[in-house]
TIFIVEX-613918 format. One record per residue (C-alpha): residue number from 1; residue in one letter; x, y, z. Coordinates in Angstrom, 1 decimal, padded with zeros to 4 digits. Layout:
REM residues N
+-----+------+--------+--------+--------+
: pos : code :     xx :     yy :     zz :
+-----+------+--------+--------+--------+
: NUM :    a :      X :      Y :      Z :
...
+-----+------+--------+--------+--------+
REM end
This chain:
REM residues 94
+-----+------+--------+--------+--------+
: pos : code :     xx :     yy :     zz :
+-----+------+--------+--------+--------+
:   1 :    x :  263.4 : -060.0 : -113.1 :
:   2 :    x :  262.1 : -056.3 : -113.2 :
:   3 :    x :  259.4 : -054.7 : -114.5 :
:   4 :    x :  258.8 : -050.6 : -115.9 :
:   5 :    x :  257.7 : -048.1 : -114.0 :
:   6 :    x :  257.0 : -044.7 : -115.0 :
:   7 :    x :  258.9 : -041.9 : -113.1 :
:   8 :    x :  255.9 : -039.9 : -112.9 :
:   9 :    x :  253.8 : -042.9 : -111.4 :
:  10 :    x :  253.7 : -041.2 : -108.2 :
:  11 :    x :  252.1 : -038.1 : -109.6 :
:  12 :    x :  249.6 : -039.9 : -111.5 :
:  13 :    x :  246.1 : -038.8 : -111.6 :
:  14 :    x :  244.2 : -042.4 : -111.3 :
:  15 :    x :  247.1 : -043.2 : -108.5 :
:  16 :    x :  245.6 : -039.9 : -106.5 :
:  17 :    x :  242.2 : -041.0 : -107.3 :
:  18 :    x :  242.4 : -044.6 : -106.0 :
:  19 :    x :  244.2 : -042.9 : -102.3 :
:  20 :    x :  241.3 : -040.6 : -102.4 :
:  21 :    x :  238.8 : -044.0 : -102.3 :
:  22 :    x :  240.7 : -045.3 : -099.6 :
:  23 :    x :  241.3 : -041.7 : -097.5 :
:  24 :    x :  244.5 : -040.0 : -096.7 :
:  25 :    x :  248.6 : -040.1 : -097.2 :
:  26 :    x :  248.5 : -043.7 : -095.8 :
:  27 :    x :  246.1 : -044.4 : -098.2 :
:  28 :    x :  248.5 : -043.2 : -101.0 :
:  29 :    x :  251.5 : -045.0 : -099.5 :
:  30 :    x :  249.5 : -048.5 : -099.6 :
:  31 :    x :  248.1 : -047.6 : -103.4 :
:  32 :    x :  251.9 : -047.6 : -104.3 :
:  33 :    x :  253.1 : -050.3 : -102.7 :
:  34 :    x :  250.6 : -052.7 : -103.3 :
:  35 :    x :  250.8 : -051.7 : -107.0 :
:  36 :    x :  255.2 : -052.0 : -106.9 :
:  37 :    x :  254.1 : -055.2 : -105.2 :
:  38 :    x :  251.9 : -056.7 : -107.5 :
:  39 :    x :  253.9 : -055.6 : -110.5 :
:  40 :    x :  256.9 : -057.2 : -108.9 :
:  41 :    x :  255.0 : -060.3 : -108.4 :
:  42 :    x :  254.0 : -060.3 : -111.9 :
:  43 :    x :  257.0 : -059.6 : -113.3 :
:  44 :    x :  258.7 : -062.4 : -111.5 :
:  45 :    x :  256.3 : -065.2 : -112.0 :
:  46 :    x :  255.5 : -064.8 : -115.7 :
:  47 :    x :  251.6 : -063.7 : -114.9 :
:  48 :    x :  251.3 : -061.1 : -117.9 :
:  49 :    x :  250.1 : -058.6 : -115.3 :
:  50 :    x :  247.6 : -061.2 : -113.5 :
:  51 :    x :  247.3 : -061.2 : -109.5 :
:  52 :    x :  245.2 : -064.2 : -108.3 :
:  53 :    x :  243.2 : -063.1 : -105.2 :
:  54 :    x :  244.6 : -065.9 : -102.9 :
:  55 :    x :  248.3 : -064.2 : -103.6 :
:  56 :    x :  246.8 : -061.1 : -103.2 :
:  57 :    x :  245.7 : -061.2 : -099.9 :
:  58 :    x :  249.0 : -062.3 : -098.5 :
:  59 :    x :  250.9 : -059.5 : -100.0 :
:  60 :    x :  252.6 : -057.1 : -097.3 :
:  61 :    x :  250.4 : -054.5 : -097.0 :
:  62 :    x :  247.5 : -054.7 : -094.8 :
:  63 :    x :  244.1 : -055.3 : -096.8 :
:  64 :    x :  245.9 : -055.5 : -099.7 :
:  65 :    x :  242.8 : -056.8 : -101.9 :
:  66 :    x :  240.9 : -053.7 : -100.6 :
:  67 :    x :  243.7 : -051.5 : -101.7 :
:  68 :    x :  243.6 : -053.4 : -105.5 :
:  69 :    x :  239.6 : -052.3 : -105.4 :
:  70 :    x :  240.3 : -049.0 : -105.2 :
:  71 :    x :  243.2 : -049.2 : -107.6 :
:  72 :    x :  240.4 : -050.8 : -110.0 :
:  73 :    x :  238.1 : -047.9 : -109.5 :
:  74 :    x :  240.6 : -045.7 : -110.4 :
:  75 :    x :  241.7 : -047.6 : -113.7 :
:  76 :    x :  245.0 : -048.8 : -112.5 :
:  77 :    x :  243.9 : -052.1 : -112.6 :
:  78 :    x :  241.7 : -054.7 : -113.6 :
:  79 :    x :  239.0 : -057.2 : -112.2 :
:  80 :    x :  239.2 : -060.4 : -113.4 :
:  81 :    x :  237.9 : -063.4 : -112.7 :
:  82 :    x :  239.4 : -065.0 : -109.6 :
:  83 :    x :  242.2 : -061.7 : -109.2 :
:  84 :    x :  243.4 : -058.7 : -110.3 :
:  85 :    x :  245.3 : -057.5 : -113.8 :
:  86 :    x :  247.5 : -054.3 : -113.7 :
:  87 :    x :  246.2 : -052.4 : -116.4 :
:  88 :    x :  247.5 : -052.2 : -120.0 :
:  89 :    x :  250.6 : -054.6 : -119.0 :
:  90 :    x :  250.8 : -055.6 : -122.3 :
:  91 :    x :  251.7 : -052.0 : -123.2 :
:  92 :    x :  254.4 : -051.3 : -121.3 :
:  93 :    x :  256.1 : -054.3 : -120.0 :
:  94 :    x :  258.9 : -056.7 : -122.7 :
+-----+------+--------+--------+--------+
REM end
C-alpha cells in the first residue's frame, strides 16, 4: 500500500505550528514521523484516515499520542472519538 504526500509537507505552516506546541527541531522531527506513521498505518489497514488511540500509543515515536495533540491543535488532524483522523483524508488519498 502507499498513501500521498505533498512534497511541500515539510514546509507546511500547521506542520510548524504543531512543533512549535511541542518545542524545538525534535519536536518537528516527531510531528513528521508520527504523521508519515499514522498515514502509513492508515493507508495499510483500510482506516479512511482513522488512528485508534490504543494503536497510537504504540507507534515508534516516543509519546506519540501527545505528538497527535499537537498535530490536532494545529489542524493536521482530527479528534475523534476513541483516536485520531488525519485531516481531510478523504481529499487527497484514492
Amino acid at each position: 500500500m502507499w498513501f500521498r504526500v505533498d512534497d511541500g509537507f515539510t514546509e507546511h505552516p500547521k506542520l510548524a505550528k504543531a512543533a512549535d506546541a511541542l518545542g524545538g527541531q525534535l519536536a518537528f522531527d516527531r510531528c513528521v514521523a508520527v504523521w508519515l506513521e499514522a498515514g502509513v498505518y492508515s493507508s495499510r489497514n483500510l482506516t479512511d484516515g482513522f488512528i485508534p488511540d490504543r494503536i497510537a500509543a504504540r507507534f515508534q515515536c516516543r509519546q506519540a499520542v501527545d505528538v497527535l495533540v499537537a498535530l490536532t491543535v494545529s489542524g493536521l488532524v482530527d479528534r475523534e472519538d476513541g483516536g485520531f483522523r488525519l485531516h481531510d483524508w478523504h481529499d487527497y488519498q484514492p
